[in-house]
Structure formats: structure tokens, C-alpha cells
SEROKOL-459303 format. One record per residue: residue number from 1; residue in three letters; x, y, z of N, C-alpha, C in turn. Coordinates in pm, whole numbers, always signed. Layout:
PT   i  aa    n.x    n.y    n.z   ca.x   ca.y   ca.z    c.x    c.y    c.z
PT NUM ala      X      Y      Z      X      Y      Z      X      Y      Z
...
% end
This chain:
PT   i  aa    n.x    n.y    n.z   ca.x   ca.y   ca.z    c.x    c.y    c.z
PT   1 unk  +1501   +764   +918  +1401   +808  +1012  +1352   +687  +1090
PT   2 unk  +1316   +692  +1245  +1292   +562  +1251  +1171   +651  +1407
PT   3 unk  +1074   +563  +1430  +1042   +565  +1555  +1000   +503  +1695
PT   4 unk  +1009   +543  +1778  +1080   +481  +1933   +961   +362  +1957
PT   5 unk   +985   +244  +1976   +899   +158  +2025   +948   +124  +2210
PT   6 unk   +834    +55  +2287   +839    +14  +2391   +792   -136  +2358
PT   7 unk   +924   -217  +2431   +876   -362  +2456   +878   -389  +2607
PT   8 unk   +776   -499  +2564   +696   -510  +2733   +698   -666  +2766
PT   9 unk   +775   -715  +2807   +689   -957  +2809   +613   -915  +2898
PT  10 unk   +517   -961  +2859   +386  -1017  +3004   +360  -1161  +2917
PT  11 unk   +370  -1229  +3045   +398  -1382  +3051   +444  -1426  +2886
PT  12 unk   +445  -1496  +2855   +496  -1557  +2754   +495  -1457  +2585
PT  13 unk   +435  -1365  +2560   +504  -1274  +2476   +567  -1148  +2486
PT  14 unk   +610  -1068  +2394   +676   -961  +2393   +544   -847  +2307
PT  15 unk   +507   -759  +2410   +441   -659  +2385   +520   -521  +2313
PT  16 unk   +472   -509  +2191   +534   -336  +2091   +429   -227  +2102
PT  17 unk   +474   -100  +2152   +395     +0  +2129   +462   +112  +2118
PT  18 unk   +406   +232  +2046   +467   +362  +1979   +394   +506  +2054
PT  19 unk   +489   +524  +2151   +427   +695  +2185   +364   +753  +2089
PT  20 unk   +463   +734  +2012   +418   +836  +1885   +283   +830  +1757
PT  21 unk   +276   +714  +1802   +151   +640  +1716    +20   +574  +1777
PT  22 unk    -34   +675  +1853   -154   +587  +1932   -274   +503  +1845
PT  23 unk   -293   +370  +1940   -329   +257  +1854   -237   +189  +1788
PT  24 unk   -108   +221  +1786     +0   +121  +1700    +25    +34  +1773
PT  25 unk    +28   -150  +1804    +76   -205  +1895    +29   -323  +1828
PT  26 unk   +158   -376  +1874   +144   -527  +1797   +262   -632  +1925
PT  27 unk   +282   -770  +1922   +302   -839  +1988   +361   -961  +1927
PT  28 unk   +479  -1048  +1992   +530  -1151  +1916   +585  -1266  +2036
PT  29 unk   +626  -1334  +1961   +668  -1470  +2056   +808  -1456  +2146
PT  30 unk   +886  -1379  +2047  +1014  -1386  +2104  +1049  -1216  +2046
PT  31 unk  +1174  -1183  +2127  +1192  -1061  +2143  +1214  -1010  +1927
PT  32 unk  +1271  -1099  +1895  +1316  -1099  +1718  +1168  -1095  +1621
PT  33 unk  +1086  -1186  +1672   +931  -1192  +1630   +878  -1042  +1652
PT  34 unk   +930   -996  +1754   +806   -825  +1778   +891   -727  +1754
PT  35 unk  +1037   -794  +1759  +1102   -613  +1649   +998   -610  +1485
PT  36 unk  +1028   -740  +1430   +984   -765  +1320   +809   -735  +1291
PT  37 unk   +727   -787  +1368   +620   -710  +1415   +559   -562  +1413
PT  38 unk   +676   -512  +1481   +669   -386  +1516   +703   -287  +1359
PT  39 unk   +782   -317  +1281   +830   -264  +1157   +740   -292  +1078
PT  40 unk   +634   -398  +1089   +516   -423   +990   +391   -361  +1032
PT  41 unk   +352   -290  +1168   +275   -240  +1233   +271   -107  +1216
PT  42 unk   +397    -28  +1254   +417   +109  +1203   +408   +167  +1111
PT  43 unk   +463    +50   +989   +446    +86   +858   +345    +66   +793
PT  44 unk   +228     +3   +807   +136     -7   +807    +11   +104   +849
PT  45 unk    +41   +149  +1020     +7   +217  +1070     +3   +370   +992
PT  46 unk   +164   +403   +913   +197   +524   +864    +94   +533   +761
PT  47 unk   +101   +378   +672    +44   +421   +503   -113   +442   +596
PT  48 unk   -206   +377   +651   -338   +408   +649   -347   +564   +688
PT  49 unk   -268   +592   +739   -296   +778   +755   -239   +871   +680
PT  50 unk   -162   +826   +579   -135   +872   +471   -260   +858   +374
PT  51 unk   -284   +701   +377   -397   +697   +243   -542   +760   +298
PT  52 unk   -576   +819   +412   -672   +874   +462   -635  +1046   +471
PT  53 unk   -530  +1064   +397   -506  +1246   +392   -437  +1298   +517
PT  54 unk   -414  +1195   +614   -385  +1272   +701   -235  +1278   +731
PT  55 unk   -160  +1356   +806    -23  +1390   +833     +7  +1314   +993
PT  56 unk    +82  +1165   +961   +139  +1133  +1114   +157  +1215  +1180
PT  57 unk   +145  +1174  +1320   +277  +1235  +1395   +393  +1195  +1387
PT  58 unk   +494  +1344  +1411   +610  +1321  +1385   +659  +1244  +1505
PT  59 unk   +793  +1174  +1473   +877  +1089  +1631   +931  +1212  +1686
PT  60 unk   +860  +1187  +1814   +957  +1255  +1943   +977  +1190  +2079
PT  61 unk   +924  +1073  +2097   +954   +994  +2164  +1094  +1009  +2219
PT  62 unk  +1157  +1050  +2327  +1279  +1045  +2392  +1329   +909  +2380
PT  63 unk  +1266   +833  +2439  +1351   +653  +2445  +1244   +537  +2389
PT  64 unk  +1299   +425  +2418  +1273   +347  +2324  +1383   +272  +2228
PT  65 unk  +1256   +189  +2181  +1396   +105  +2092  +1379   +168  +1914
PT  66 unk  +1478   +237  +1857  +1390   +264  +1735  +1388   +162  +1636
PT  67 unk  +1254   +184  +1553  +1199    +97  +1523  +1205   +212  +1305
PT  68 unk  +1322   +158  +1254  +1300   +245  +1093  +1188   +243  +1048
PT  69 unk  +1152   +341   +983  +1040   +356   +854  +1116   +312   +754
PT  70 unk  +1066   +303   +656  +1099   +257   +509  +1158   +407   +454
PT  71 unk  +1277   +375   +324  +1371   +498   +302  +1195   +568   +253
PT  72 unk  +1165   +560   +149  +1050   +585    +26   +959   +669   +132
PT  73 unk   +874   +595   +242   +763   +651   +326   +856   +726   +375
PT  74 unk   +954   +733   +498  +1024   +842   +542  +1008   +954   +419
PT  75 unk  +1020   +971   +326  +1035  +1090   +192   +900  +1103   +205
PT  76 unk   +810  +1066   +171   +627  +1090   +164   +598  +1173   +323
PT  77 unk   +645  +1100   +448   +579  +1147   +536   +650  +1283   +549
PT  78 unk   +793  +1325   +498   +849  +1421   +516   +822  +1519   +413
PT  79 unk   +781  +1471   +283   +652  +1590   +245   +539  +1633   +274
PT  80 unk   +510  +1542   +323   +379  +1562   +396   +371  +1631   +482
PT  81 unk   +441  +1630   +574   +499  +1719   +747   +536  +1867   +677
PT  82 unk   +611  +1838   +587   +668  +2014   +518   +562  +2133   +433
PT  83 unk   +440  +2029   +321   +326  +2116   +304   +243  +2166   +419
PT  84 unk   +214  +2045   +553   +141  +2099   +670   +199  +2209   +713
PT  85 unk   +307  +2228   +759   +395  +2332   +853   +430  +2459   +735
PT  86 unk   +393  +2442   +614   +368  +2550   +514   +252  +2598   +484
PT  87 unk   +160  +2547   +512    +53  +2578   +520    -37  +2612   +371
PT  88 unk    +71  +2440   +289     +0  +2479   +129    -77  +2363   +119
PT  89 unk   -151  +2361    -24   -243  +2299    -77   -162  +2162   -125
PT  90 unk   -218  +2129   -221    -86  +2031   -327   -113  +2149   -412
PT  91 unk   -232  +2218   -511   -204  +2306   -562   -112  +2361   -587
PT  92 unk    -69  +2476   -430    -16  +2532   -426   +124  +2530   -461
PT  93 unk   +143  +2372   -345   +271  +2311   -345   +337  +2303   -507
PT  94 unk   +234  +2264   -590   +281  +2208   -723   +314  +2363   -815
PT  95 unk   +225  +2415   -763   +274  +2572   -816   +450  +2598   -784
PT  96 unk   +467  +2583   -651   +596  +2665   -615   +704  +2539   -641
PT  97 unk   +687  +2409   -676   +799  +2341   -729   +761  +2318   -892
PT  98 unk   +685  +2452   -947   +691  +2377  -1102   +681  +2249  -1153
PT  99 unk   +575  +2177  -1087   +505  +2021  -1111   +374  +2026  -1103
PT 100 unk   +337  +1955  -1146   +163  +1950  -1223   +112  +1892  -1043
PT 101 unk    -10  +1899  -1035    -93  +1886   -855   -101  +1708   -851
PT 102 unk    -87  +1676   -995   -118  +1512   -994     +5  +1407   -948
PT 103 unk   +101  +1511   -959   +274  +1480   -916   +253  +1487   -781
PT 104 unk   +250  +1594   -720   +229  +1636   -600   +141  +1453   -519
PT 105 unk    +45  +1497   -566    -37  +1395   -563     +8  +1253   -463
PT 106 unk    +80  +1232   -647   +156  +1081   -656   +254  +1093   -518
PT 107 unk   +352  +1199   -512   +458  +1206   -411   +358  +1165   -282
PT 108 unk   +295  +1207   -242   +208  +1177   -101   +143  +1064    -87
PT 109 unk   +138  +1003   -144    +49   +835   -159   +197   +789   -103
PT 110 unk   +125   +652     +9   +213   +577    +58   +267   +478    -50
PT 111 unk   +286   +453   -152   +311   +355   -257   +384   +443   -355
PT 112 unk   +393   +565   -329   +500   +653   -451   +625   +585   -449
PT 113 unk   +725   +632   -555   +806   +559   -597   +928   +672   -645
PT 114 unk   +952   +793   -552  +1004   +904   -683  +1096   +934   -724
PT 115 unk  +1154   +952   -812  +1307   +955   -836  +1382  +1068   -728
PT 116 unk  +1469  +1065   -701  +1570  +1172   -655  +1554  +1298   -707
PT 117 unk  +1584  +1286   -852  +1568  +1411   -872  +1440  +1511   -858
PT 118 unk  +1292  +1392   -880  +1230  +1450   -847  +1160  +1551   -687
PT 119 unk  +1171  +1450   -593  +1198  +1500   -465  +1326  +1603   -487
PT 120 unk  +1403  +1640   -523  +1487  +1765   -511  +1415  +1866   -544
PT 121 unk  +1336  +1831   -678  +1250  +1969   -775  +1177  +2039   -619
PT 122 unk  +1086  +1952   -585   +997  +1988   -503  +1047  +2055   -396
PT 123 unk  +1106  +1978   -325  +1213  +2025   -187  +1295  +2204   -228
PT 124 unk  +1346  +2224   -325  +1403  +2336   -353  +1291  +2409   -409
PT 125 unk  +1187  +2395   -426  +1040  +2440   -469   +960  +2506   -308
PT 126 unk  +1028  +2431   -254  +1000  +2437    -71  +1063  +2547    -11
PT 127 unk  +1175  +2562   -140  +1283  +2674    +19  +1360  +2567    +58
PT 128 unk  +1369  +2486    +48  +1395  +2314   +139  +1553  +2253    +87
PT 129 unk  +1660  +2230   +102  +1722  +2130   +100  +1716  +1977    +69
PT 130 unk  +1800  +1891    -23  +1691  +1726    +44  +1869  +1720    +40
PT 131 unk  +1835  +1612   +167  +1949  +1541   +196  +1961  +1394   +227
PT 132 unk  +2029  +1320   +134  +2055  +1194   +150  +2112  +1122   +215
PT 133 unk  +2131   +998   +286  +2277   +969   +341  +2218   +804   +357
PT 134 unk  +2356   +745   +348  +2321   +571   +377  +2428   +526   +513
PT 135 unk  +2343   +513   +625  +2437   +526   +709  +2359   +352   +764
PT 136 unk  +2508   +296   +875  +2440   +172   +961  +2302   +148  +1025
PT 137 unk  +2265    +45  +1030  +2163    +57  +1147  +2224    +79  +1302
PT 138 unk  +2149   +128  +1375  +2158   +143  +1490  +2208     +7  +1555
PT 139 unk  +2314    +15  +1663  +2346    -85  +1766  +2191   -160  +1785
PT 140 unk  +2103   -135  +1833  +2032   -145  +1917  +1945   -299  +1855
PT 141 unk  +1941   -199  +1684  +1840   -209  +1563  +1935   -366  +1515
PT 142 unk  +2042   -381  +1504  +2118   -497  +1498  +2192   -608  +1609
PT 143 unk  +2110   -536  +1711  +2114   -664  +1788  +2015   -750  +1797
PT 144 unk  +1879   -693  +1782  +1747   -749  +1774  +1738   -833  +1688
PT 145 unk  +1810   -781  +1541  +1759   -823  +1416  +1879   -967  +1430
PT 146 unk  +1991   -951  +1476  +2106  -1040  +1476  +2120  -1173  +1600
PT 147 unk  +2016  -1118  +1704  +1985  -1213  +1778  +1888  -1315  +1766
PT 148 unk  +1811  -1338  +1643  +1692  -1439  +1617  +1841  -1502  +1513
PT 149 unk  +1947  -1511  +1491  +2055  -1620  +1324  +2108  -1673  +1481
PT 150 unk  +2154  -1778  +1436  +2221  -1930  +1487  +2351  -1813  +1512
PT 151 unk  +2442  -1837  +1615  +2584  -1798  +1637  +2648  -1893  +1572
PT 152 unk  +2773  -1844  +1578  +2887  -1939  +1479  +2911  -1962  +1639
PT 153 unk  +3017  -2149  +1573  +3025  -2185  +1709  +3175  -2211  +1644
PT 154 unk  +3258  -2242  +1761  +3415  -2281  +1705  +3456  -2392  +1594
PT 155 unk  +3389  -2475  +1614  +3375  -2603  +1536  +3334  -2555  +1326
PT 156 unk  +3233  -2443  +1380  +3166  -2362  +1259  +3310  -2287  +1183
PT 157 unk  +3390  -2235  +1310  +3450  -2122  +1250  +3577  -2201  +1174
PT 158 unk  +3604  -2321  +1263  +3728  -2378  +1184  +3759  -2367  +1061
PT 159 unk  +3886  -2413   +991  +3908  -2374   +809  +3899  -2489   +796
PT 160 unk  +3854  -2498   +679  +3896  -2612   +565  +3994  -2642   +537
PT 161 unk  +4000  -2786   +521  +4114  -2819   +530  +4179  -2756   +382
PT 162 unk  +4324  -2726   +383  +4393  -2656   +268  +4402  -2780   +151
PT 163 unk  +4418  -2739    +19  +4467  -2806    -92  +4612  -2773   -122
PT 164 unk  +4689  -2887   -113  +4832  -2798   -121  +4842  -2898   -255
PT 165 unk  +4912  -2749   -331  +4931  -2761   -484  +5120  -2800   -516
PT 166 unk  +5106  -2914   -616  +5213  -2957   -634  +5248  -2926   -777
PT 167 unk  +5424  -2879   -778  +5442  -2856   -946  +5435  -2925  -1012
PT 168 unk  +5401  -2932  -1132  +5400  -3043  -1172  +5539  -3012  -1268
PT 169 unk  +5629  -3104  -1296  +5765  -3026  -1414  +5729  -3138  -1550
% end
């Protein structure tokens, strides 16, 4: 899950901000400084409205550069989004996945930790599916992150010189 940031230079830094997150905005020296920025801002941004009860907004931002959530919070905010649009309690919730309300609970705190299987209980407790997947980062997401490391230069790439091994009889 990731969501859309806008970068901006006005004079000497690089300005981050999130459609999707008003008040999220943070700023860095160089374009690698405010991706990095920006991933500590959002995520940040997510847990205080989590730890205040409330349900982000979801990303719909059309463009932009995306900017990941963390695997763990992506799972919290996406329970979170699924009791709202169900229109349950945790109570409730903990009723219809057969887990105690203190589980429930735990799952919604930005600092949960939950096993797989447990997010399945719940999710199929939902009516819900959970689906996993470990896929690349985005082009976009690895050029940012790959443009603050030193390039290899030819001199770098050269081999070592070989050890050539003699029989010995």
C-alpha cells in the first residue's frame, strides 16, 4: 500500500506533501533526504490517527510519487477502513471473527504485531479474503532511494586480479 506524495524545490530544498493526508508535509535537503522524510512523516502521520481512534483517509490521489506504508500499518489501517465501511464496533467485530474485543483491540493500535494467521481469523470473520504478496518496489520508489549510493564507476567495476593455481605433483 503506499501513498501519492508531491515534491516541490523552492530555492534550496525539496518540499513533500500528501493529498491524501492534510497537514502531512515535511521537507529535505536533497531530493533522497525528502523521499526519506516523507516515509517518516506519513507514517507517523498514520499512527497519530490511529492512536486517536480515528480511520485515515484512504489513498486516492491519482499522481504523485508513491510514498509505502509499512507492511504491519498497511494491515491495521486496512482493518480499520473494513470495521468503518461495516459499520461494526470492535465488539461486534470480535463477535463475528470469534476473538475476544481486547484482540480486536490490539489489531488496531499502530504498534500491533499480528501473526498471519491471526489477521486471516478476522478477515474471514469479515466476509473478507486476506491476501498477501511480496512484490518490487516501484520504478519510481527505487530511483529515489538508489539515487542518494555512490555509482560504480569503471575503475570500481574492474576484476581482481585472478590467482592462477598451479599443480602441484
Amino acid at each position: 500500500m503506499f501513498y501519492r506524495a508531491t515534491f516541490t524545490r523552492e530555492d534550496e530544498s525539496v518540499l513533500v506533501s500528501f493529498a491524501d493526508c492534510p497537514g502531512c508535509a515535511t521537507e529535505g535537503d536533497s531530493v533522497e533526504e525528502a523521499f526519506e522524510a516523507a516515509r517518516e512523516a506519513l507514517t507517523g502521520w498514520l499512527e497519530a490517527h490511529l492512536q486517536l481512534g480515528n480511520a485515515p483517509p484512504q489513498p486516492k490521489a491519482p499522481s504523485g510519487v508513491p510514498v509505502a506504508v509499512p507492511a504491519v500499518l498497511g494491515l491495521v489501517l486496512q482493518l480499520r477502513w473494513t470495521l468503518s465501511a461495516l459499520g461494526l464496533t470492535q465488539a461486534q467485530a470480535a463477535k463475528r471473527a470469534g476473538v475476544s474485543q481486547q484482540q480486536i483491540a490490539r489489531l488496531e493500535h499502530p504498534d500491533a504485531n499480528p501473526t498471519i494467521e491471526m489477521i486471516a481469523r478476522v478477515a474471514q470473520g469479515f466476509g473478507c479474503a486476506l491476501s498477501v504478496e511480496i512484490k518490487p518496489q516501484t520504478s519510481v520508489q527505487r530511483l529515489v532511494v538508489n539515487a542518494g549510493r555512490p555509482r560504480r564507476t569503471k575503475a570500481s567495476k574492474a576484476r581482481k586480479p585472478s590467482v592462477k593455481r598451479h599443480a602441484v605433483a
